[in-house]
C-alpha positions as CSV (number, residue, x, y, z in Angstrom):
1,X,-59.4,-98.0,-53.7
2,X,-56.8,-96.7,-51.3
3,X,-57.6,-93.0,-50.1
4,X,-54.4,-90.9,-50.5
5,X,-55.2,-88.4,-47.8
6,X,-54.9,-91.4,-45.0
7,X,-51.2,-92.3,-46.8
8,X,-50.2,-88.7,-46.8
9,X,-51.8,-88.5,-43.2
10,X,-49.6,-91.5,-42.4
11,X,-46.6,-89.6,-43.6
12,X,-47.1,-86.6,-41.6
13,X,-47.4,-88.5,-38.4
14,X,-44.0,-90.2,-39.3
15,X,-42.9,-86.5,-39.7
16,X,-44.2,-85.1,-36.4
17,X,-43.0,-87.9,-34.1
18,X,-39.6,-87.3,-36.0
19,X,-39.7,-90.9,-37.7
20,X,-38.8,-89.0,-40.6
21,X,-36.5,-86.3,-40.0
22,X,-36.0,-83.0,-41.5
23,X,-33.5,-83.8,-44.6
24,X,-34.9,-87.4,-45.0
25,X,-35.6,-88.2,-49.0
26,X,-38.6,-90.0,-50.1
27,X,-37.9,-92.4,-52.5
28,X,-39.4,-91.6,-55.9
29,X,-42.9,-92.1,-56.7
30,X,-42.5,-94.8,-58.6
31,X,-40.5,-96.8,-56.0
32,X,-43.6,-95.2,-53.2
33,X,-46.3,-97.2,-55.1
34,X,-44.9,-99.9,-55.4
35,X,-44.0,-100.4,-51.5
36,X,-47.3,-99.4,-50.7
37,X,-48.9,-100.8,-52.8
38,X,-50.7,-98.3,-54.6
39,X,-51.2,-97.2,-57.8
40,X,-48.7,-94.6,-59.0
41,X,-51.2,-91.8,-59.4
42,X,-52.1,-92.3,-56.1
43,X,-48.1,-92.2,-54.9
44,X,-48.3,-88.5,-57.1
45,X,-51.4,-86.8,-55.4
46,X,-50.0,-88.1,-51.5
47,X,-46.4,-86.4,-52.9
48,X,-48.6,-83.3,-54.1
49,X,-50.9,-83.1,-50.6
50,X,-47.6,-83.2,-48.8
51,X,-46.0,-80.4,-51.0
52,X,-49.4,-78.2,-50.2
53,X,-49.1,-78.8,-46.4
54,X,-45.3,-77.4,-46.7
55,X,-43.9,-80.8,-45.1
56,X,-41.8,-81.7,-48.0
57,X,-40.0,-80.1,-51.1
58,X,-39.1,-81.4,-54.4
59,X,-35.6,-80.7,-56.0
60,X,-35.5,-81.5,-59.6
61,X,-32.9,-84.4,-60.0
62,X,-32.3,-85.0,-56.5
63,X,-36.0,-85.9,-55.6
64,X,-38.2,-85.3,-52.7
65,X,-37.1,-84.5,-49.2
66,X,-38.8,-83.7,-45.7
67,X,-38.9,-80.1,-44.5
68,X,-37.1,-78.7,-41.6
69,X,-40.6,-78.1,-39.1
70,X,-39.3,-74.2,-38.9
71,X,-39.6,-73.7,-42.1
72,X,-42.5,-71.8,-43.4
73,X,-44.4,-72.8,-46.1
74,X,-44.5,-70.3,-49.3
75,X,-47.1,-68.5,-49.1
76,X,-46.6,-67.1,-52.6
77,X,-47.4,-70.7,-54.0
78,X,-50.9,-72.0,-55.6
79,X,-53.1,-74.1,-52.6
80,X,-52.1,-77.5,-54.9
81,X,-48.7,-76.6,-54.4
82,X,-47.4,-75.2,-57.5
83,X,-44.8,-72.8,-58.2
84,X,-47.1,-69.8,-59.2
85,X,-46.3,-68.3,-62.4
86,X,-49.7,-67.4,-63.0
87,X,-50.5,-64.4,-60.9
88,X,-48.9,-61.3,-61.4
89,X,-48.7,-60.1,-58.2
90,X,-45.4,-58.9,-55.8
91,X,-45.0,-59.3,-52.2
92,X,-41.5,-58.2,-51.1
93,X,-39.9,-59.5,-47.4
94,X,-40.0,-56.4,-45.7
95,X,-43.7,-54.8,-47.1
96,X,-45.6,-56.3,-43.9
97,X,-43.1,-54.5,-41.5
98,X,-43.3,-51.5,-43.4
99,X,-46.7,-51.2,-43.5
100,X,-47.3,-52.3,-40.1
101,X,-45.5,-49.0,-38.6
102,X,-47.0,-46.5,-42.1
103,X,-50.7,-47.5,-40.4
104,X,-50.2,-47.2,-37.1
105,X,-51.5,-44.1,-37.5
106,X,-54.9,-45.1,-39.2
107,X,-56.0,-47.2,-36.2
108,X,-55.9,-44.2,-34.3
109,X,-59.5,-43.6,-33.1
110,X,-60.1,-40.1,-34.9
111,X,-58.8,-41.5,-38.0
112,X,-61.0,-44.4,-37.5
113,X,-64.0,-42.3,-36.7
114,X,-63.5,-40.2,-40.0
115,X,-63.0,-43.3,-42.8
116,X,-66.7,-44.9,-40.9
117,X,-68.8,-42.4,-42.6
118,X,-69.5,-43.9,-46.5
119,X,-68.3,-41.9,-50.0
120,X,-69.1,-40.7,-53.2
121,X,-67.1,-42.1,-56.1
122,X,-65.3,-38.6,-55.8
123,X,-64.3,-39.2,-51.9
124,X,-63.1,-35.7,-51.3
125,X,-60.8,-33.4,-52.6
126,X,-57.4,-34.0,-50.3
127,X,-58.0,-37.4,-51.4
128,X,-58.5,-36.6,-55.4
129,X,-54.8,-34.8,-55.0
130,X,-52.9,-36.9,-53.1
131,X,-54.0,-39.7,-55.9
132,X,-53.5,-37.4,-59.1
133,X,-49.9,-36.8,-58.1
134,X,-49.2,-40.0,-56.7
135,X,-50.6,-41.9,-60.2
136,X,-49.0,-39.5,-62.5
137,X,-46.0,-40.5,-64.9
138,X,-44.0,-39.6,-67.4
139,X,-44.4,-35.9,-66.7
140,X,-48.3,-36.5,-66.9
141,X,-50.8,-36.4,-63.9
142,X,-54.6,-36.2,-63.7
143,X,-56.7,-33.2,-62.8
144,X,-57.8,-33.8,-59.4
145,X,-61.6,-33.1,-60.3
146,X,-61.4,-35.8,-63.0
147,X,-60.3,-38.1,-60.5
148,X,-62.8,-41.1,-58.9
149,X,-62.7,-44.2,-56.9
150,X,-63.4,-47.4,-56.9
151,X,-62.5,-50.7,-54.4
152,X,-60.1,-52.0,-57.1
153,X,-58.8,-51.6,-60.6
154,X,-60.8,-53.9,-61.9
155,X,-63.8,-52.2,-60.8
156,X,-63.0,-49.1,-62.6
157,X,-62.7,-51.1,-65.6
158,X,-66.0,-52.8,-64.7
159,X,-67.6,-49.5,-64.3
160,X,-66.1,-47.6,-67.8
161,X,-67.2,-50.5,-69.9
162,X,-71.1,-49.8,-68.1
163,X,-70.7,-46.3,-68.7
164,X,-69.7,-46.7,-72.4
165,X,-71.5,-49.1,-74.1
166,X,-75.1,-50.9,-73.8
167,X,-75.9,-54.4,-74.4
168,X,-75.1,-55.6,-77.7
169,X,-72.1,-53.0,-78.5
170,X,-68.9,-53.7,-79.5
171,X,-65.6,-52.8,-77.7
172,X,-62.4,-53.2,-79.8
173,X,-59.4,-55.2,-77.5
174,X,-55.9,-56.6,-78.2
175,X,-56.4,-59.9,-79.4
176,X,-54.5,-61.0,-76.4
177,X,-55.4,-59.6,-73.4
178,X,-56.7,-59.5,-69.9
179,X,-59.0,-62.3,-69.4
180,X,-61.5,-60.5,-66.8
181,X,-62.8,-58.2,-69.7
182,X,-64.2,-61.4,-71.1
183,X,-65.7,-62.0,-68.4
184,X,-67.2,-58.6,-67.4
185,X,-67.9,-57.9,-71.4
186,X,-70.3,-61.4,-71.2
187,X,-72.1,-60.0,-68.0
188,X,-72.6,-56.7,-69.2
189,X,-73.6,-58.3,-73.2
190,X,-70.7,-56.3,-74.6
191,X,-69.2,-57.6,-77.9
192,X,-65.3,-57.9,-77.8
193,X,-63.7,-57.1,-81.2
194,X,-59.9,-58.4,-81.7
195,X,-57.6,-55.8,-82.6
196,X,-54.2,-57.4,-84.3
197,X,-51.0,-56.0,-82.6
198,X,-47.6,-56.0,-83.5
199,X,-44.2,-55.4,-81.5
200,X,-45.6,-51.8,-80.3
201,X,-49.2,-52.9,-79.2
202,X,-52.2,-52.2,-81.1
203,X,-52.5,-51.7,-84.9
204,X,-53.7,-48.7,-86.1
205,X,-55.0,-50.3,-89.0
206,X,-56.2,-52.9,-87.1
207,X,-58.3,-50.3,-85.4
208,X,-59.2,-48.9,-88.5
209,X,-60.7,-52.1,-90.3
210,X,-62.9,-52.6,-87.0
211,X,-64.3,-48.9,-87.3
212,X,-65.3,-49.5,-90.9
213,X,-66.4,-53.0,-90.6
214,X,-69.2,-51.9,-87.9
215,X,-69.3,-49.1,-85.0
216,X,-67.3,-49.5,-81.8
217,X,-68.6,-47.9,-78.6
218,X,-64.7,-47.6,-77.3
219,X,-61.2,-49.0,-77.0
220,X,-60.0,-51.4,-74.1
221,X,-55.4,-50.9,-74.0
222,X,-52.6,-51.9,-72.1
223,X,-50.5,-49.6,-73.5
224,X,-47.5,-50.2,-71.3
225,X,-45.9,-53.3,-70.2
226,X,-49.3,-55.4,-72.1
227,X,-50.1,-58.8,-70.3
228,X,-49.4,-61.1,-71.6
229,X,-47.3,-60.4,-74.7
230,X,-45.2,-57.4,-72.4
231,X,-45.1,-54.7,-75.2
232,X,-44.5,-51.1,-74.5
233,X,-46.2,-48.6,-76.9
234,X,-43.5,-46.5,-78.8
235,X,-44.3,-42.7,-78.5
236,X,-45.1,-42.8,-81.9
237,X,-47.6,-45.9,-81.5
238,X,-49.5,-43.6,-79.0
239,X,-49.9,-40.7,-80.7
240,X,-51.3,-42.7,-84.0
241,X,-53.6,-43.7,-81.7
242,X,-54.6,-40.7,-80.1
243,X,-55.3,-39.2,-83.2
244,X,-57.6,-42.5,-84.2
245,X,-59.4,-41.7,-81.2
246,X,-59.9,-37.7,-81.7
247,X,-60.6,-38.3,-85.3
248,X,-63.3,-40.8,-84.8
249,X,-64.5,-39.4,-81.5
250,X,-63.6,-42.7,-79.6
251,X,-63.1,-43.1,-76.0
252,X,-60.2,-45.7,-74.9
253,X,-59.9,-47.1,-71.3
254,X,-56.4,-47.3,-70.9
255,X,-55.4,-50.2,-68.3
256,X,-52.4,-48.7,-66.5
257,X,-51.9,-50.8,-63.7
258,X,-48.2,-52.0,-64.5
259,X,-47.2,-48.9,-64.9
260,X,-45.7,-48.2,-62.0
261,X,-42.7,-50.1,-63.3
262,X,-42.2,-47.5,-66.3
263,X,-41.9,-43.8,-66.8
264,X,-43.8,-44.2,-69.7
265,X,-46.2,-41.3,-70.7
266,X,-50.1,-42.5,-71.0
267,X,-52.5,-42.6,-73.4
268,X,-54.4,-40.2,-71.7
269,X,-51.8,-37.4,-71.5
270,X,-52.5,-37.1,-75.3
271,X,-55.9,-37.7,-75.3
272,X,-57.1,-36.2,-72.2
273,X,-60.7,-35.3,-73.7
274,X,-60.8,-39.8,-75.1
275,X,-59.2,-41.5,-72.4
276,X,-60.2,-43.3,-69.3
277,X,-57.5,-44.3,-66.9
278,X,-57.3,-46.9,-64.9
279,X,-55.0,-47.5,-62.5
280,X,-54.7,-49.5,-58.7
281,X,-52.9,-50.3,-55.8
282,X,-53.0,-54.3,-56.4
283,X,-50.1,-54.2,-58.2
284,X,-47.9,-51.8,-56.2
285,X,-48.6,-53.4,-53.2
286,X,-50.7,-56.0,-53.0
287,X,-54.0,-57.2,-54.0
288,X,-55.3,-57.5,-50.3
289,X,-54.1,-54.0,-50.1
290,X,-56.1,-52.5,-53.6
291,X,-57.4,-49.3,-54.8
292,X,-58.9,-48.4,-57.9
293,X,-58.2,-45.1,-59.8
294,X,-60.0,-43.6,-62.6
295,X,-59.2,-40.4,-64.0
296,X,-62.1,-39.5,-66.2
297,X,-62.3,-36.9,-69.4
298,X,-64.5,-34.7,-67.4
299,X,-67.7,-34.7,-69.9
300,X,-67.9,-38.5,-69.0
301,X,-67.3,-37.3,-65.0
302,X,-71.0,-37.4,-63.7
303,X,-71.8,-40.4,-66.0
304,X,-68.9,-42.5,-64.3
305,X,-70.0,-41.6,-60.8
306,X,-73.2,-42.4,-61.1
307,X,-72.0,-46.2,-63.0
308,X,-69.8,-46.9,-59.9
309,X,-72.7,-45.7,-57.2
310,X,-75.2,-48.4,-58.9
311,X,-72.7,-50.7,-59.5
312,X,-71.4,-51.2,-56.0
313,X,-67.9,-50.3,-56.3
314,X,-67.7,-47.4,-54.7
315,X,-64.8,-47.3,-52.3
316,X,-64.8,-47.8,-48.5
317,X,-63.8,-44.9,-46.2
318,X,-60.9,-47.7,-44.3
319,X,-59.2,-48.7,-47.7
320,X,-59.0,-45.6,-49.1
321,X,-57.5,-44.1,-45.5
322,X,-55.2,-46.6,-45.6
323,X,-54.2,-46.0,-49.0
324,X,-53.9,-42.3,-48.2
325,X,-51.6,-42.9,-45.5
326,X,-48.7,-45.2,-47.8
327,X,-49.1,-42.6,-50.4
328,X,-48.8,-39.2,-48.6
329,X,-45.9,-40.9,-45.9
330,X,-44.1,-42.1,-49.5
331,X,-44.0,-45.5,-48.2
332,X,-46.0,-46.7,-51.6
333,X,-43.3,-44.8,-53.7
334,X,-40.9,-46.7,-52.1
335,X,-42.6,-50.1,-52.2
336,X,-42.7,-49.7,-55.5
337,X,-38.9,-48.4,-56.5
338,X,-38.1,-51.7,-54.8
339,X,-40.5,-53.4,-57.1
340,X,-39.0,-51.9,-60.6
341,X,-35.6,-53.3,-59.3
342,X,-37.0,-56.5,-58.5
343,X,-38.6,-57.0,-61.7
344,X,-35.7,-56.4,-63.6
345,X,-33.6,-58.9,-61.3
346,X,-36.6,-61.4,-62.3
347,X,-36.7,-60.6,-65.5
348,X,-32.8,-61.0,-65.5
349,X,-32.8,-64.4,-64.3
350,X,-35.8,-65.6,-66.7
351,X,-33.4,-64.7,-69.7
352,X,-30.8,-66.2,-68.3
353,X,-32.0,-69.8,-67.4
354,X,-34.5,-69.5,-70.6
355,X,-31.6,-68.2,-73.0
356,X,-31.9,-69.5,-76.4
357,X,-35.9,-70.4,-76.3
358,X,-38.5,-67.9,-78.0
359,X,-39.1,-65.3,-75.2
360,X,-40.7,-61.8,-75.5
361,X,-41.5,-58.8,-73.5
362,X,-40.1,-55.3,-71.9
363,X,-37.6,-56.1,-69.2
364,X,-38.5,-54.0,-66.9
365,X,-42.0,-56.0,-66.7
366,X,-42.7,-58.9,-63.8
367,X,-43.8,-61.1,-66.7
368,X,-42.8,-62.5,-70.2
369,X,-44.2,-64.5,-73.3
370,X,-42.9,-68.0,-74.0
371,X,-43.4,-69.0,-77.4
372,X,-43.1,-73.1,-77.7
373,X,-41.9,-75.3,-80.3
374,X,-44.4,-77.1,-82.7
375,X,-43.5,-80.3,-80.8
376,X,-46.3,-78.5,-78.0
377,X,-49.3,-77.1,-78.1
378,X,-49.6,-74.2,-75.2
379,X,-53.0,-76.3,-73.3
380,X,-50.4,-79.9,-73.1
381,X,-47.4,-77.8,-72.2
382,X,-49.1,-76.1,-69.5
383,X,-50.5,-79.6,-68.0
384,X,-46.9,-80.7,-68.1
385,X,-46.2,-77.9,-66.3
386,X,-48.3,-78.4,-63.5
387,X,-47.4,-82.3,-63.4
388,X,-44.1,-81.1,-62.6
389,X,-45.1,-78.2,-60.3
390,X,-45.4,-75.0,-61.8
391,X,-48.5,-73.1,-62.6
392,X,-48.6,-71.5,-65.9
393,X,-51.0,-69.8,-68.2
394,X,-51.6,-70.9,-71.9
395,X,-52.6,-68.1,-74.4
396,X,-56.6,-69.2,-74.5
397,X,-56.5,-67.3,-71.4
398,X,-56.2,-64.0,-73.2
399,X,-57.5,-64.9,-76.8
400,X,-60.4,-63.2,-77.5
401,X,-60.6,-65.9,-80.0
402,X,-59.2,-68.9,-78.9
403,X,-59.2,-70.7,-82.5
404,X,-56.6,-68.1,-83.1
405,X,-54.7,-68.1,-80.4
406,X,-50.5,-68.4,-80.6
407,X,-48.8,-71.3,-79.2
408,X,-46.8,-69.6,-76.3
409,X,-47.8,-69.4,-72.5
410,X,-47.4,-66.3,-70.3
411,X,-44.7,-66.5,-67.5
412,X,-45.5,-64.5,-64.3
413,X,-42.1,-63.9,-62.3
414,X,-43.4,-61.9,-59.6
415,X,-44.5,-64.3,-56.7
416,X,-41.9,-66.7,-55.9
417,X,-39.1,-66.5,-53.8
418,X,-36.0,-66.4,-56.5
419,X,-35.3,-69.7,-55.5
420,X,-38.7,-71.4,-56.3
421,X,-38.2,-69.3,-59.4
422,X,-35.1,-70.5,-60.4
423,X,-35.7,-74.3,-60.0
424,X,-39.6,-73.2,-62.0
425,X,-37.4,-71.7,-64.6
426,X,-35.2,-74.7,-65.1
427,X,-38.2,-77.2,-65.3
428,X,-40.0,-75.1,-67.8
429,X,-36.7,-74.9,-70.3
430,X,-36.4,-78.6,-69.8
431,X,-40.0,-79.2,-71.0
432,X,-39.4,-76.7,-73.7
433,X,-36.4,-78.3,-75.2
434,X,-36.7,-82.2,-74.5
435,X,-40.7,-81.9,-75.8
436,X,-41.3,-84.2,-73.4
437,X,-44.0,-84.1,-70.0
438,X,-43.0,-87.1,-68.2
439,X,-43.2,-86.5,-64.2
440,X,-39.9,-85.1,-62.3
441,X,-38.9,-87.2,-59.9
């Protein structure tokens, strides 16, 4: 059996001794095999090695041409060389640049001398402000003394699931949501509860008929910009909830980390005494670059701090310096103003090239729900997908119970140049509508 890595090997010498020249199309898979001599799978995983090492690119309905050598590869795409539409995450041109001359100033050796030493959960109290004002919204912002940190957002989830609930408890989530919490809820032998939700987010009544049906320990929310469906909770949604949660003495982690892209009030600003916030850098600038906010009702204060010291996730002194710095110079703020426009412009474009399918979510998020016709089921569509080179998620990612989960797949716009978006766009509504997932050529 012929080894594709030698053909695609073969290919990139031709490339580098300028055999094949920048511009140069490869014939189509079909018409590779068969000069090879090889199957046609093979002829697809060469094409796909090729892709991954950045020496060609594929151009749906023109085919597959050779790279000019200058050329970077994206570094936004998956390491098999898909379009990524899986990971929420921005990078914008001009971040490195930026942030190269914000830290300058960190590397300094008294700065460096003073992050070496290691923290509490609380840090100190400069740091605690600077945070509590920076992570505010919607005309809401944390006391600093409830404020606590961890090395990223999802360790502050991590460590308010500990501090609530033991083994064997039950935590009420959307039924769609983010699929780490499964993950830390089976390590920690937490029971997940689905909570049905509607255009606003969660149901009350939903909540409701899990309270009565057995005890819940707490609440997990998006309650802004939800992943994946991309709901917003209406003021009115919030309060009802609120109230569910002083009336039945319930504490809710509320996920906030998209909320950087909204104004939105949280959860917590009408529930101060029920609500965990948790909030992070990952999103607003990049997950390499990650803090993790948790602003704490302040009876559960000592409980948290202790949860995060034996879990590990306390924060280093040189992240949260550096984090520091982007906030109080305003370079963060500004990151992510640029951000909210760029989702919109994503978002934009999605609705555009996707007009007339069955798409959902808040416009101003980096992400959107594709709902797909009965001619798909969200697992096969997904495969297609990634036989034609884009990465995309199905909803058993975020089903709590997968038996129920809808037929629709979550689109993340964030990560690829709007170019590699565009052409992922335009593969995605031809799968959609021709219910087909043969290969692009």
């Amino acid at each position: 059996m012929t080894d594709y890595r030698s053909i695609s090997d073969g290919v990139a010498a031709d490339i580098a001794a300028g055999r094949l020249a920048p511009g140069t199309r490869l014939p189509p898979q079909r018409q590779f095999a068969h000069e090879r001599g090889i199957a046609v799978s093979t002829a697809s995983r060469v094409y796909a090695d090729l892709t991954r090492r950045g020496l060609v690119t594929g151009e749906v309905g023109r085919g597959t041409f050779i790279r000019d050598a200058a050329a970077a590869p994206d570094p936004t795409g998956s390491e098999e060389g898909l379009i990524n539409l899986e990971h929420v995450f921005s990078i914008l041109p001009h971040q490195a640049a930026d942030l190269a001359a914000s830290l300058s100033a960190v590397l300094d050796p008294n700065a460096l001398q003073a992050a070496f030493p290691p923290l509490r959960a609380t840090a100190t109290r400069r740091a605690r402000a600077s945070a509590a004002a920076f992570f505010g919204r919607g005309g809401w912002s944390a006391d600093p003394d409830s404020v606590l940190f961890t090395g990223a957002g999802r360790q502050g989830i991590a460590a308010a699931l500990s501090a609530l609930a033991r083994p064997g408890e039950r935590i009420g989530v959307e039924a769609l949501t983010y699929p780490v919490i499964k993950g830390m809820a089976g390590r920690l032998g937490l029971e997940l509860v689905p909570l049905a939700v509607d255009a606003e987010g969660v149901r009350p009544d939903a909540i409701a008929r899990a309270l009565a049906a057995a005890p819940l320990r707490g609440l997990y929310l998006q309650t802004v910009l939800q992943s994946p469906l991309g709901y917003t909770m209406s003021p009115r949604r919030r309060r009802a909830v609120a109230d569910l949660l002083v009336q039945h003495d319930l504490v809710c982690i509320e996920d906030a980390v998209y909320g950087f892209l909204c104004d939105e009030e949280p959860l917590a600003a009408l529930a101060p005494d029920r609500v965990i916030l948790v909030d992070s850098l990952s999103k607003r600038l990049a997950p390499g670059l990650s803090l993790g906010f948790v602003a704490a009702p302040p009876a559960l204060v000592e409980g948290l701090v202790r949860t995060i010291r034996n879990g590990a996730w306390t924060v280093g002194g040189l992240p949260l310096a550096i984090a520091l710095r982007v906030i109080d110079d305003g370079l963060a703020g500004r990151i992510g103003k640029a951000k909210r426009a760029d989702a919109v412009a994503r978002q934009d474009l999605a609705r555009e090239v996707l007009s007339g399918l069955d798409i959902q979510g808040d416009p101003r998020a980096y992400h959107l729900w594709l709902g797909l016709p009965a001619a798909w089921n969200a697992e096969r569509f997904a495969a297609a997908a990634a036989r034609n080179g884009v990465a995309v998620s199905p909803a058993s990612a975020f089903a709590i119970d997968e038996a129920a989960a809808p037929n629709g797949v979550r689109l993340a716009l964030a990560s690829p140049t709007m170019a590699r978006l565009t052409l992922a766009l335009q593969i995605l509504r031809r799968l959609a509508a021709d219910g087909e997932d043969s290969q692009v050529e």
